[in-house]
FIGU-363711 format. One record per residue (C-alpha): x, y, z. Coordinates in pm, whole numbers. Example, Ala and Ser with C-alpha at 12.3 -4.5 7.8 and 13.67 -1.06 7.14 Angstrom:
{{1230, -450, 780}}
{{1367, -106, 714}}
//
This chain:
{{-594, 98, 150}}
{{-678, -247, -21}}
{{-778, -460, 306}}
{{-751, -70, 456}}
{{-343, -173, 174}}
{{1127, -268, -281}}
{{1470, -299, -313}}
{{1792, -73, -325}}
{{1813, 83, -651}}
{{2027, -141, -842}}
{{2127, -403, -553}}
{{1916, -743, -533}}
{{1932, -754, -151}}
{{1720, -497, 105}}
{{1935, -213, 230}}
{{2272, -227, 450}}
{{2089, -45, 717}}
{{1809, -273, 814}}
{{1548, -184, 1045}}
{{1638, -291, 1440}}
{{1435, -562, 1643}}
{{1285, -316, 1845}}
{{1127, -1, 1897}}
{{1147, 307, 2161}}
{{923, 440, 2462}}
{{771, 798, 2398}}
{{766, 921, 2057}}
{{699, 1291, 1884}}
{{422, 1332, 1715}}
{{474, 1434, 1365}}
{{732, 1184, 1230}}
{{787, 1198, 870}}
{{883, 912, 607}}
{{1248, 1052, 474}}
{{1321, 929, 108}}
{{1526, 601, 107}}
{{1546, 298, -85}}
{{1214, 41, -102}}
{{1296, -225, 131}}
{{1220, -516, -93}}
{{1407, -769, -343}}
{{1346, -907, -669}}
{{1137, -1175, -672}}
{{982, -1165, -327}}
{{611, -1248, -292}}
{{342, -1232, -37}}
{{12, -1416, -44}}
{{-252, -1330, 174}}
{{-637, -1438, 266}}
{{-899, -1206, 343}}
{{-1222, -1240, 570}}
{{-1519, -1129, 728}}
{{-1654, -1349, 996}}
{{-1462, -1607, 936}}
{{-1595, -1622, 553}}
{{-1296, -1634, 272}}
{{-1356, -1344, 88}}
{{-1132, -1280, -147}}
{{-720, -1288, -187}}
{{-423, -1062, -216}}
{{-82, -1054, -358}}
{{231, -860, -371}}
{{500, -928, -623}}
{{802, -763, -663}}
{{949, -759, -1004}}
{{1261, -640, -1155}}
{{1470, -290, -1177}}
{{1363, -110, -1465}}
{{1334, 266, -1518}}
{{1059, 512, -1646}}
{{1042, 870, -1709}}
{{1453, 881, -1645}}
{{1429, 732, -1301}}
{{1555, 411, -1160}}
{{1216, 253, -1065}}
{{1106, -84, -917}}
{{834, -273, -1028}}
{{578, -367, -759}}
{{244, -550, -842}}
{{-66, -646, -645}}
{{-384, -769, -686}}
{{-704, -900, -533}}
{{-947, -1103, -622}}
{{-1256, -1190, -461}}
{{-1329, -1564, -381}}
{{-1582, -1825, -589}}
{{-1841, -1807, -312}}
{{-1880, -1399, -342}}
{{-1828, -1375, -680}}
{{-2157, -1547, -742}}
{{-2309, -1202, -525}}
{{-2041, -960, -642}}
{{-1719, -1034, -848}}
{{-1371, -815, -742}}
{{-1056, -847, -983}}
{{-874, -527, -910}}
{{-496, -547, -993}}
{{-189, -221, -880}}
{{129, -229, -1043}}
{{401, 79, -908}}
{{649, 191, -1062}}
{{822, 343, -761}}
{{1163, 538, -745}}
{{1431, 298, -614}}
{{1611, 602, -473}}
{{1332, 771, -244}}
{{1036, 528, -268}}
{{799, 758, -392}}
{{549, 694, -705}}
{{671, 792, -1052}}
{{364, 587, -1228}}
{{69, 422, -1067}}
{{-154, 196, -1238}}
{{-469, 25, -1107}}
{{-724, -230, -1316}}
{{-1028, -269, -1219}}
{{-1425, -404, -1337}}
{{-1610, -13, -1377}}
{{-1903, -173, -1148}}
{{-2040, -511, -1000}}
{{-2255, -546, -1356}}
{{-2017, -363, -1611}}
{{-1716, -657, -1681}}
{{-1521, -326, -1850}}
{{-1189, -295, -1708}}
{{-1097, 45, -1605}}
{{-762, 195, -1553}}
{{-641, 473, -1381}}
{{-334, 625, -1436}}
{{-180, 867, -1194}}
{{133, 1002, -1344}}
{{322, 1189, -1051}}
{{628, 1182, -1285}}
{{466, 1470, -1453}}
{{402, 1669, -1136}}
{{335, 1980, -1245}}
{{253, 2375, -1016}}
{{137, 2113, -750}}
{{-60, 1878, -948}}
{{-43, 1531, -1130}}
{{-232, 1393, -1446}}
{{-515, 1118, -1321}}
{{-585, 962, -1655}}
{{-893, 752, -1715}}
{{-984, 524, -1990}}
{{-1196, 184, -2060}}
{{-1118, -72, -2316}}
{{-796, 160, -2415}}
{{-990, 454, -2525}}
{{-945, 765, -2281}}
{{-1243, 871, -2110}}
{{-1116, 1160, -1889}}
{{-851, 1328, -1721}}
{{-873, 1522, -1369}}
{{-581, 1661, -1217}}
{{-513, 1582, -824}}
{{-360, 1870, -651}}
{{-101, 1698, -377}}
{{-49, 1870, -17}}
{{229, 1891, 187}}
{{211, 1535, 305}}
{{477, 1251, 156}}
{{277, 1070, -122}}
{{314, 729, -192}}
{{85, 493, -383}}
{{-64, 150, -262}}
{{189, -58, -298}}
{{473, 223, -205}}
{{285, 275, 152}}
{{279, -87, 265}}
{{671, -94, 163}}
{{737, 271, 335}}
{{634, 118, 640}}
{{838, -186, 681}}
{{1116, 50, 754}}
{{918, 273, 926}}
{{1103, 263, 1281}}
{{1033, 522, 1533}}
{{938, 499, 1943}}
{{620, 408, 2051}}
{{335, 677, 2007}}
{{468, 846, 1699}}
{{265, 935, 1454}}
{{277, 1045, 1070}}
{{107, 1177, 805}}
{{121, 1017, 458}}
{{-92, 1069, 107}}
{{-149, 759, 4}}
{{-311, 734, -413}}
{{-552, 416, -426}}
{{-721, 398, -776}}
{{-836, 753, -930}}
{{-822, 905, -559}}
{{-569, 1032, -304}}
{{-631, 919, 71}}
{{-470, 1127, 336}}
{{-383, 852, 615}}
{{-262, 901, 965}}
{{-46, 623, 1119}}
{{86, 599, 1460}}
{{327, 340, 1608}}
{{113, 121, 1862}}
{{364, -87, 2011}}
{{498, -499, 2020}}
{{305, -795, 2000}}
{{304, -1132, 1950}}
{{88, -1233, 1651}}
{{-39, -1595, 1545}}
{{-13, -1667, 1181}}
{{1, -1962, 957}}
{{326, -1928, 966}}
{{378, -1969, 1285}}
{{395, -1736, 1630}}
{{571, -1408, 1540}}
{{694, -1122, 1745}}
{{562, -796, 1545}}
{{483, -448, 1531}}
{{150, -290, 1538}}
{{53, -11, 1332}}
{{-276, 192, 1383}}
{{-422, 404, 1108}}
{{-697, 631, 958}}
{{-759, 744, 611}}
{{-983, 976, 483}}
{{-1009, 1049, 66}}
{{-916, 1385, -76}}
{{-1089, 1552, -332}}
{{-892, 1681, -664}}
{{-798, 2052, -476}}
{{-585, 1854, -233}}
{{-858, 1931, 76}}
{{-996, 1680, 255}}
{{-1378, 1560, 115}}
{{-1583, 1648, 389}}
{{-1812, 1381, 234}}
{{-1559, 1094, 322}}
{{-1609, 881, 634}}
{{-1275, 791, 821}}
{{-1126, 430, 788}}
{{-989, 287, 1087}}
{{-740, -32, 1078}}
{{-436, -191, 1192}}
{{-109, -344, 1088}}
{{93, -535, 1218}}
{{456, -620, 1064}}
{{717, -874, 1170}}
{{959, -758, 1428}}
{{1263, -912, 1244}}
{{1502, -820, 979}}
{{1260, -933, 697}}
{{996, -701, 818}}
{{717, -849, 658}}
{{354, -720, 670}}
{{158, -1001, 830}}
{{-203, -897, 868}}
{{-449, -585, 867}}
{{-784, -583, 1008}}
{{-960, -307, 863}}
{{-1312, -177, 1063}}
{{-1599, -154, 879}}
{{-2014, -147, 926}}
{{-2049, -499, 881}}
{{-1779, -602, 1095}}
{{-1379, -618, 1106}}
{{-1217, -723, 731}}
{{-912, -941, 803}}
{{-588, -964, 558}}
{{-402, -1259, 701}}
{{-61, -1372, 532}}
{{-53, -1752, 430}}
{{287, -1732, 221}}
{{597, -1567, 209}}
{{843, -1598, -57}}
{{1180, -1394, -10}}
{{1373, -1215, -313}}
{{1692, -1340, -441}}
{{1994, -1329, -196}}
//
């Protein structure tokens, strides 16, 4: 996911049911993500800072935009993007920007787009289309193309895992309330690639932000990328990182610390905006 890394269908307020303040000892292992509504409102907007040893590297955003629909589906509009800060754009510059179009009935993709520079020295933007609408004997259209011409399309077989795309994910889990110790499976489509990611509930803490002391939830993961059969790529290393979300009724994600070679990659909120009431 980015640093690893919503609203009823036509209501401008999160769903009735909101998630409880707490969770459970003892969980089963193989807990699911049942379709439901994206737990998000129009309007609502999360800014967040990113570092490695202490160094501002870049920022990220989520913005959640209006209903709409696509492809015959009620869909919500969900947009993020990062971009990498003054200081390492001189050594390498990052502008990568995710917009979902994600079913306000189950919160699954119907159309993921991501924008992004081909390479460090090649300013070309290139976008990546994964059209799950058009699901089709198992697979979905990945559809390539720079400057608006299409360069190539691959078709990514999907497994028996729920599939969500960047954006979706991060929303599927604020309402992702189970006891301590369960864990799920999830594929989760990040650019022009599928990454199979394992989650497990950790447990409560209390986590210092800028916006003050918050009582949250910590969730641990691990992806790995799957190749276009749907198999895991044996190639692939494993990313580890954590999440942790408020424990409230907002359930907002506050901060991921993703492990890498050079060191742990923080995502640290620094503003919340919440939807219309």
């Amino acid at each position: 996911m980015t640093a690893a890394l919503v609203l009823a269908a036509c209501s401008s307020a999160p769903p009735a049911s909101a998630p409880g303040s707490a969770i459970s000892e003892g969980g089963n292992a193989g807990e699911s993500f049942p379709p439901r509504a994206p737990f998000v409102t129009p309007g609502e907007r999360m800014s967040y800072r990113l570092t490695m040893h202490q160094l501002e590297v870049a920022t990220f955003t989520v913005a959640v935009g209006e209903p709409d629909q696509l492809a015959g589906r009620d869909v919500v509009v969900v947009q993020s993007g990062v971009q990498s800060s003054q200081l390492i754009s001189w050594v390498k510059k990052v502008e990568d920007n995710f917009t979902s179009w994600i079913d306000a009935t189950t919160s699954r993709p119907v159309l993921f787009r991501s924008a992004e520079l081909a390479t460090a020295n090649d300013p070309t933007v290139e976008v990546t289309d994964s059209e799950t609408h058009r699901l089709e004997d198992g697979a979905f259209p990945v559809r390539i193309s720079r400057a608006g011409t299409e360069t190539s399309v691959d078709h990514q077989k999907v497994g028996a895992a729920p599939l969500f795309d960047l954006n979706g994910f991060l929303i599927a889990l604020r309402t992702w309330e189970v006891p301590k110790g369960t864990s799920a499976t999830a594929d989760v489509i990040r650019s022009r690639f599928i990454w199979r990611t394992d989650v497990t509930m950790a447990g409560f803490e209390n986590l210092v932000t800028e916006l003050g002391e918050l009582p949250a939830l910590r969730i641990d993961g691990v992806s790995q990328r799957v190749g276009r059969d749907g198999a895991l790529d044996p190639k692939s290393d494993r990313r580890r990182y954590s999440l942790w979300i408020s424990n409230d009724a907002d359930r907002v994600p506050l901060a991921i610390v993703a492990r890498t070679d050079y060191g742990d990659l923080r995502m640290d909120i620094v503003e919340y905006v919440a939807g219309r009431p």
